[in-house]
N, C-alpha and C positions, 0 to 999 in steps of 0.2 A: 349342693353340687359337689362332686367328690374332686379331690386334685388331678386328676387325669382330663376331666371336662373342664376345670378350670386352665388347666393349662393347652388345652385344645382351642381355648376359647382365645385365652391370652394371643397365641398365636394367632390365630385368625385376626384378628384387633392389631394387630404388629404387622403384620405381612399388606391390609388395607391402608393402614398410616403408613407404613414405608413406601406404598406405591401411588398415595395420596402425596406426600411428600417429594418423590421421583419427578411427579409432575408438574409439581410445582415449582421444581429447581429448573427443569428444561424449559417450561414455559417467563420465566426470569432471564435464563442465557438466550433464550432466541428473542426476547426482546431486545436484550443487550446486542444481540450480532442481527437488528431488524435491515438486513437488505431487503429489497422490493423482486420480493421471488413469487413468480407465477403461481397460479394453480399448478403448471403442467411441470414445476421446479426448477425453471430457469430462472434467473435474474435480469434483470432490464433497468438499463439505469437510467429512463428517462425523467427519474424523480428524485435524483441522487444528486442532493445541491450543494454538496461540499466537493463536486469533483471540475477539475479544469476542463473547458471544452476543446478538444487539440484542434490545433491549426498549424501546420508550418509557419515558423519563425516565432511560436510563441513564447512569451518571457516571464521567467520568474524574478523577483526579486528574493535574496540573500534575508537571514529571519533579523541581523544586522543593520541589512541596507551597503555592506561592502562590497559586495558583488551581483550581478545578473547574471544568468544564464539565459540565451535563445535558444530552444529549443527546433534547430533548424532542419531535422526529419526523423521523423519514428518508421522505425521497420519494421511490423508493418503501421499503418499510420491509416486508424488511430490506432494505441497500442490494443492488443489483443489479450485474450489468455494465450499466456505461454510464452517463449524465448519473444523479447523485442529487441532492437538496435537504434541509440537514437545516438545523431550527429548533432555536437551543440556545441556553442561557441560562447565563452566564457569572459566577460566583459566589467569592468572597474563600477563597483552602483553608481555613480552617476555622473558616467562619462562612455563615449561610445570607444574607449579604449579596449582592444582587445586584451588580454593576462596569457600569454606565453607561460609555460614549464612550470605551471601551478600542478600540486596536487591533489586528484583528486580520488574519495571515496566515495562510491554510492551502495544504495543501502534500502533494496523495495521493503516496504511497510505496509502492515493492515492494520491502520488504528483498532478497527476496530472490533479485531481479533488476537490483536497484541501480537502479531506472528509478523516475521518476515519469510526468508526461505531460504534455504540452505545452499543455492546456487548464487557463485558470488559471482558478478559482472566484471568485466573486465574493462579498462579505460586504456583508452592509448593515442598519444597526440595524434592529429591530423595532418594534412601536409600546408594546411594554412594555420598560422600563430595565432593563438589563442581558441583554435577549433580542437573537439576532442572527438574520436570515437566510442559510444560505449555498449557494446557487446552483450548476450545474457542477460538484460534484465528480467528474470523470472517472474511472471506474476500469474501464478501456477495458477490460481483457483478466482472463479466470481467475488466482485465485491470491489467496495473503494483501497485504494492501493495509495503507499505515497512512495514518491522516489526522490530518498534523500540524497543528496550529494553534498558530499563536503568539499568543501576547497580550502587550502589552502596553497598561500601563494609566498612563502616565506615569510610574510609580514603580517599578513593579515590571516584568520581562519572568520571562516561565515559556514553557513547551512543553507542550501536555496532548495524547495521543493516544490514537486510538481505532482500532483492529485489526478487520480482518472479511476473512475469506473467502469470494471472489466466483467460485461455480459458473458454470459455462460447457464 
């Protein structure tokens, strides 16, 4: 075989391993990001058992244990893709004490995309102590989302999250 069909050959052999290889890196990532997505390419999350099931007034506990959050309305509810709104009211872990003038940060997450989004929410007290506003939570795209919130409250810092699966 002269070098010219050798290296035709070579090629042909490289171009089939690299699209043998292609496929087998995608088919690795989409197991890694395995949402329960239709034939027709939507997502349905009625198999998705790591997500919270909403309800008004629902409660998280703090990854601590120093705080709860009630989750006392999603806008819309349950949250959606796209801009949500939830009013929640921010309570001592294990005391129905309300937390006044705590701050807090939230922070939507896709475990299991390793992505959050680049639209930051905004928080802003309520007209009752220890209720908060918070605005913009982004959960742009299908799939399980976590919505971290941090708080602190001068004294204490805790993390409290709330999980939901967002059909699309």
């Amino acid at each position: 075989m002269d070098r010219r069909a050798r290296r035709l050959r070579t090629g042909t052999l490289t171009r089939r391993l690299g699209a043998s290889l292609l496929a087998a890196t995608w088919a690795v990532l989409a197991a890694a990001c395995a949402d329960p997505v239709q034939d027709d390419g939507t997502l349905r999350c009625d198999t998705e058992t790591r997500a919270d099931i909403y309800a008004p007034d629902m409660m998280a506990v703090g990854n601590d244990g120093l705080f709860r959050i009630r989750l006392l309305e999603s806008v819309p509810g349950p949250p959606e893709k796209g801009d949500n709104n939830f009013t929640i009211e921010l309570l001592e872990g294990g005391a129905d004490v309300a937390v006044p003038d705590a701050t807090l940060s939230v922070t939507p997450f896709m475990p299991d995309h390793n992505h959050g989004t680049s639209i930051v929410p905004t928080v802003t007290p309520a007209t009752q102590a220890g209720q908060y506003e918070i605005d913009r939570i982004n959960l742009w795209m299908p799939g399980l989302w976590e919505v971290r919130i941090d708080v602190d409250d001068q004294t204490d810092t805790d993390e409290v999250v709330f999980s939901f699966c967002i059909e699309g």
